[in-house]
MARLUM-945228 format. One record per residue (C-alpha): z, x, y. Coordinates in steps of 0.001 Angstrom, whole numbers, padded with zeros to 6 digits. Each point is the difference from the previous one (the first is absolute). Example, Ala and Ser with C-alpha at 12.3 -4.5 7.8 and 13.67 -1.06 7.14 Angstrom:
REM MARLUM-945228
+---------+---------+---------+
!      pz !      px !      py !
+---------+---------+---------+
!  007800 !  012300 ! -004500 !
! -000660 !  001370 !  003440 !
+---------+---------+---------+
This chain:
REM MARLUM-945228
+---------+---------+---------+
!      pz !      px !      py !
+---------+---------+---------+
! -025632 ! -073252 ! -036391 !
!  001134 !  001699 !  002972 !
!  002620 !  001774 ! -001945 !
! -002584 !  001773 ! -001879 !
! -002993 !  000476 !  002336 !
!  003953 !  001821 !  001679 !
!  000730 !  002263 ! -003500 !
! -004172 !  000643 ! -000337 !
! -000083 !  001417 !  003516 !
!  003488 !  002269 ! -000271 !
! -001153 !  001531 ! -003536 !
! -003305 !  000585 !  001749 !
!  001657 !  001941 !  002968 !
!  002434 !  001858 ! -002375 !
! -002897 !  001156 ! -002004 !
! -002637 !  000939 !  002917 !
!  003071 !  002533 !  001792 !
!  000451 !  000852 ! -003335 !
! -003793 !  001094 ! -000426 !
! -000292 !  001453 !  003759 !
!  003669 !  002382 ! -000923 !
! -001931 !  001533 ! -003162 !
! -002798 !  000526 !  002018 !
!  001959 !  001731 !  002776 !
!  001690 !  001782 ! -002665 !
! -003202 !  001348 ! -001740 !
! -000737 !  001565 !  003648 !
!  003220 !  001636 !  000573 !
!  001092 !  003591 ! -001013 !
!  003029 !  001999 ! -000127 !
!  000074 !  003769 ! -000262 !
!  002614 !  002254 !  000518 !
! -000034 !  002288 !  003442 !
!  000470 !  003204 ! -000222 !
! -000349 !  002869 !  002948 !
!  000826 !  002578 ! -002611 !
!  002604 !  001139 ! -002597 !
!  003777 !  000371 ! -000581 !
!  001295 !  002554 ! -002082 !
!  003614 !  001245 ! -001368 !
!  000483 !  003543 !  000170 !
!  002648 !  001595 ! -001620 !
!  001195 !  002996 !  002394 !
!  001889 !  002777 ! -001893 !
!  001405 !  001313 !  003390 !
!  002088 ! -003242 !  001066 !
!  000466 ! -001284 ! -003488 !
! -001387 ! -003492 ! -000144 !
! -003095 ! -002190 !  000180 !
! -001621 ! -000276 !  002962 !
! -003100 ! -002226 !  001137 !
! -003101 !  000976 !  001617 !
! -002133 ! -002991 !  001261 !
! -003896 !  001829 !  001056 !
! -002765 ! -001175 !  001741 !
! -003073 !  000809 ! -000698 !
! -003279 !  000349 !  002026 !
! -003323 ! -002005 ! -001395 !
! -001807 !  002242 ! -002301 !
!  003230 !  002148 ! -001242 !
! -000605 !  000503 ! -003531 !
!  000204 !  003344 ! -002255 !
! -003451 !  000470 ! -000353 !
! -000490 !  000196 !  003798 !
! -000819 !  003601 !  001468 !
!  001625 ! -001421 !  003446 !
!  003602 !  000769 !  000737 !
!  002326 ! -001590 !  002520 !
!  002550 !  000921 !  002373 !
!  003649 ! -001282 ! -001514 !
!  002280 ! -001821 !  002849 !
!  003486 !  000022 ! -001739 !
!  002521 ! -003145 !  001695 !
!  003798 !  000241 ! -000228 !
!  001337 ! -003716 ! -000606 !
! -003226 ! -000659 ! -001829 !
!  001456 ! -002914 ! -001828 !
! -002300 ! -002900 ! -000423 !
!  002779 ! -002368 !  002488 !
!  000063 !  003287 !  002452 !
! -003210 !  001856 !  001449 !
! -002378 ! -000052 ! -002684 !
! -002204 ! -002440 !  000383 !
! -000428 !  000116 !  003521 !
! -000122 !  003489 !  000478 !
! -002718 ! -000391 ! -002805 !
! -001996 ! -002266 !  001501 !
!  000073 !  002063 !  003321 !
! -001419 !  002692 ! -001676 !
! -002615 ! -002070 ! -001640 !
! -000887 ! -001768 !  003224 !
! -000132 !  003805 !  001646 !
! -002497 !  001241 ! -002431 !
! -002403 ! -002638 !  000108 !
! -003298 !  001397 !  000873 !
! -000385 ! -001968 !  003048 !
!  003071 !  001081 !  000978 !
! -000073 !  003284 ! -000907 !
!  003836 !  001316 !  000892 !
!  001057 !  001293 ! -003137 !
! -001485 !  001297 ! -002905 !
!  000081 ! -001720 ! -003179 !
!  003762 !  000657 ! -001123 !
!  002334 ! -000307 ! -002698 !
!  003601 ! -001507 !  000923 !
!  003071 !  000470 ! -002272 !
!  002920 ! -002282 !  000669 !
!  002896 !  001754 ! -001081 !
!  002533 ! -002832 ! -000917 !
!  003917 ! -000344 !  000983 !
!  002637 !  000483 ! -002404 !
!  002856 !  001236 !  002552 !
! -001939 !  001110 !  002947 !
!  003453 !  000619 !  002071 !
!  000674 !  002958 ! -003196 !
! -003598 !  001478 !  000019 !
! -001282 ! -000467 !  003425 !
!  003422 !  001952 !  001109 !
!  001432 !  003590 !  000403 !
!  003792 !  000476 !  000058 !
!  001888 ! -001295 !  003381 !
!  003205 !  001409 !  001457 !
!  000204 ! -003170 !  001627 !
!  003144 ! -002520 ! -001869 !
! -001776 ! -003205 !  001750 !
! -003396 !  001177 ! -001950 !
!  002218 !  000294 ! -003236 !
!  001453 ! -002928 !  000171 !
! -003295 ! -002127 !  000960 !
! -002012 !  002091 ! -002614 !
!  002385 !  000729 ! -003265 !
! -003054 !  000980 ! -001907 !
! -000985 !  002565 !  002451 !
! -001581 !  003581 !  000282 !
! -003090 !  000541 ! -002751 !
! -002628 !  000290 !  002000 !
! -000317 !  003903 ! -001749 !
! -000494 ! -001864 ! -003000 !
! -002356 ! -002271 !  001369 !
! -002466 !  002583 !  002031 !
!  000173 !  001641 ! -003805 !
! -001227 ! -002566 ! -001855 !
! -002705 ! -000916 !  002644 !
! -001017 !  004065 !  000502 !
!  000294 !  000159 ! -003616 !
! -000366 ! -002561 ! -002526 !
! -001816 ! -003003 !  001848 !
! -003190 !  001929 !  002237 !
! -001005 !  002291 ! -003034 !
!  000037 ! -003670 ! -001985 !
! -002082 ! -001335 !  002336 !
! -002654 !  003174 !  000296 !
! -000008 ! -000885 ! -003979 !
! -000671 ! -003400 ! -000462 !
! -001976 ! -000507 !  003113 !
! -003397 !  001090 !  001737 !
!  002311 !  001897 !  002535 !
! -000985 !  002244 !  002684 !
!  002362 !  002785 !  001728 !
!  000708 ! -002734 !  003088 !
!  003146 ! -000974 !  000163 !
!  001544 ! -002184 !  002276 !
!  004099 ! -001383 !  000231 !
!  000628 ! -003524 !  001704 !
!  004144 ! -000210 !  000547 !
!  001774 ! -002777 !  002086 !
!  003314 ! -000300 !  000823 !
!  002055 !  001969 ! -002399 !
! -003224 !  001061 ! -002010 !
! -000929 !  001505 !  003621 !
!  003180 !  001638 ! -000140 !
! -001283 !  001598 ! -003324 !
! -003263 !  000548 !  001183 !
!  001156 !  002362 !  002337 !
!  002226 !  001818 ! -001901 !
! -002250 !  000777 ! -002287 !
! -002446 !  001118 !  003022 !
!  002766 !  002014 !  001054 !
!  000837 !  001464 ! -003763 !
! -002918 ! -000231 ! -001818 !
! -003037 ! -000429 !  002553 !
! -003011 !  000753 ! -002505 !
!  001138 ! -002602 ! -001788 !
! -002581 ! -002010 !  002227 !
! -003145 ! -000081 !  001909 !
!  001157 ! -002771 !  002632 !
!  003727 ! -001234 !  000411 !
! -000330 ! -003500 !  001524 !
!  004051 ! -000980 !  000942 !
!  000724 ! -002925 !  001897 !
!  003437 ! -001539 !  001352 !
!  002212 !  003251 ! -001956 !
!  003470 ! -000395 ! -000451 !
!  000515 !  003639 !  001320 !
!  003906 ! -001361 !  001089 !
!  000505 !  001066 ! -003216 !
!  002897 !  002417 ! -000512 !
!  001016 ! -000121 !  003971 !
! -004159 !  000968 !  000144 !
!  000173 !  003161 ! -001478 !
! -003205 !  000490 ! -001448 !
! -001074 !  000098 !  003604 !
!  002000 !  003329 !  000279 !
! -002017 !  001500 ! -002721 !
! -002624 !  002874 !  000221 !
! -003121 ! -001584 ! -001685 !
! -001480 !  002534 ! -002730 !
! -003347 !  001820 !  001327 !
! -003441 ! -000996 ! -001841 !
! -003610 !  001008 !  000307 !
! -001838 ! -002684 ! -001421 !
! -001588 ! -002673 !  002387 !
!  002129 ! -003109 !  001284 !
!  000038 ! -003557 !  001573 !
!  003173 ! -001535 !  000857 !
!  000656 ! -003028 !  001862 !
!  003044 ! -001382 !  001098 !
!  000857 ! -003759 !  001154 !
!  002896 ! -002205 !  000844 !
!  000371 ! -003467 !  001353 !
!  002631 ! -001421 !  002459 !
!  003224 !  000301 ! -002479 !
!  002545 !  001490 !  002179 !
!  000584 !  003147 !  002187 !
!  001164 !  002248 ! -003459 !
! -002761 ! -000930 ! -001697 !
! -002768 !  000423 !  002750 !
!  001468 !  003253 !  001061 !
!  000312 !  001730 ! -002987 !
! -003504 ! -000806 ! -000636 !
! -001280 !  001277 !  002926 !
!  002424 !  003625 ! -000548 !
! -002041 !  000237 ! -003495 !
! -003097 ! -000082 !  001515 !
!  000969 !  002048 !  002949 !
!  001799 !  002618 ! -002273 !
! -003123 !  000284 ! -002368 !
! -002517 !  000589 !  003416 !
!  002548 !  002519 !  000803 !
! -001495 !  002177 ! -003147 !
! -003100 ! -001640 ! -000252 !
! -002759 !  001905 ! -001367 !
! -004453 ! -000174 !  000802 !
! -000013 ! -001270 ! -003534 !
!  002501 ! -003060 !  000540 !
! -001053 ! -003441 !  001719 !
!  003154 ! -001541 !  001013 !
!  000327 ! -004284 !  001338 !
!  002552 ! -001401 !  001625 !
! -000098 ! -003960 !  000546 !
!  002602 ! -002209 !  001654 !
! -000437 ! -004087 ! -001305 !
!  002000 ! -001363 !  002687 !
! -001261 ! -003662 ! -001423 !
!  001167 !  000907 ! -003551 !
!  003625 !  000499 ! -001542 !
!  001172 !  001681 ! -002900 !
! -001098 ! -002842 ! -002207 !
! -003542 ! -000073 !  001170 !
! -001571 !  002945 !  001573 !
! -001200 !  001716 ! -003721 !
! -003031 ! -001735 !  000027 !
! -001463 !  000601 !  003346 !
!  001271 !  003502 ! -000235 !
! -001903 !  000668 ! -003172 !
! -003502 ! -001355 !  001053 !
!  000856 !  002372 !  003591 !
!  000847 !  002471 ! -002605 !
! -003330 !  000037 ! -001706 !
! -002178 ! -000579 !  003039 !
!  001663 !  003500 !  001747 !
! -000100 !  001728 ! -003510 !
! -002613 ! -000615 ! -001611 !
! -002442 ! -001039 !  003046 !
!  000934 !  003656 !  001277 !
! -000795 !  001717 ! -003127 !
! -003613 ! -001614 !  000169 !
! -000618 !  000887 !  003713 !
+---------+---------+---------+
């Protein structure tokens, strides 16, 4: 008797969690998250696919008569800078925040970012370390070229443009402020490997331009070459700095080369953007 009152009270157990799990499943639902949209984009100029991953600001749609500002991110991979750097931007353009207007981001995506984000080196120890080395030409081309009028098609665009570049993509980012400086509205370059080619590029004369500029400059504590050559850039470009051109410089001495992106890009947008609103 025991036995079964025993059996009788296990089967009744079983079936009430059975009974309380399809309730609690009735109440749960899974969508998929999404801050935006990936796309493949087959570039003529380097000869391969490459992938764009955008975000977009609430309200974005082709029937809007608003158009955005476009912030374009070197190593915009979705395991590099994308979705942080995204969600900075849509934390700085909330309205009670107020930093940044509503933007659009383009992650540009890695395929060999030593090749493109590179111009040739005399160096040997550069050639060695970087066999694909020395595209960077190519690169600015396809970005000057191919990718922004893409983006003024497919997207509510405005004529704001604005280049985010760490590391080696700060190393592009000022060459192609150097090269090509209308390229850009704001250059935001942080931690640049301007060592690059026994630091050359630092020996160039920067191409004049008319049109207005911000640039802002940052480095954390990652070693005397790196902090000094940072701090030459932004003395040589106040050297020939014109009314028309803000110019930042901002030492992290609590951040490395690993870390200091993020803080530099919401310091970035607050001197930017804040100053273009005062």
């Amino acid at each position: 008797m025991k036995i079964r009152k025993l059996f009788f009270t296990l089967v009744s157990l079983v079936f009430c969690n059975l009974i309380l799990a399809q309730n609690e499943n009735d109440t749960i639902k899974t969508t998929q998250l999404s801050i935006g949209e990936s796309i493949e984009f087959q570039s003529n100029i380097l000869n391969e696919k490459r992938v764009l991953n955008i975000y977009l600001p609430n309200g974005h749609s082709e029937d809007s008569l608003k158009n955005y500002p476009v912030i374009y991110l070197l190593d915009g991979s979705m395991d590099e800078d994308f979705i942080h750097i995204s969600g900075l931007v849509q934390f700085s353009s909330f309205s009670w925040i107020n930093m940044l207007p509503e933007s659009i981001v383009v992650g540009i995506s890695n395929v060999d970012r030593k090749r493109d984000f590179t111009f040739p080196t005399n160096n040997n120890k550069d050639k060695m370390d970087f066999p694909t080395t020395g595209k960077s030409e190519n690169f600015i081309n396809f970005i000057i070229k191919e990718l922004q009028p893409f983006i003024d098609k497919k997207y509510k665009t405005n004529s704001i443009k604005t280049l985010i570049g760490q590391s080696l993509g700060g190393l592009l980012a000022t060459e192609i402020l150097f090269k090509k400086p209308d390229s850009f509205d704001n250059y935001i370059i942080v931690s640049p490997s301007l060592w690059w080619d026994d630091e050359s590029l630092l020996k160039y004369t920067p191409k004049p331009y008319s049109s207005k500029k911000s640039i802002y400059i940052a480095v954390g504590k990652e070693g005397k070459i790196m902090e000094r050559t940072a701090e030459e850039l932004y003395v040589k470009l106040n050297l020939v700095k014109k009314e028309n051109t803000n110019l930042y410089f901002e030492f992290f001495e609590k951040q490395n080369h690993g870390d200091a992106l993020h803080l530099a890009v919401y310091s970035a947008f607050e001197k930017i953007f804040n100053k273009e609103k005062n």
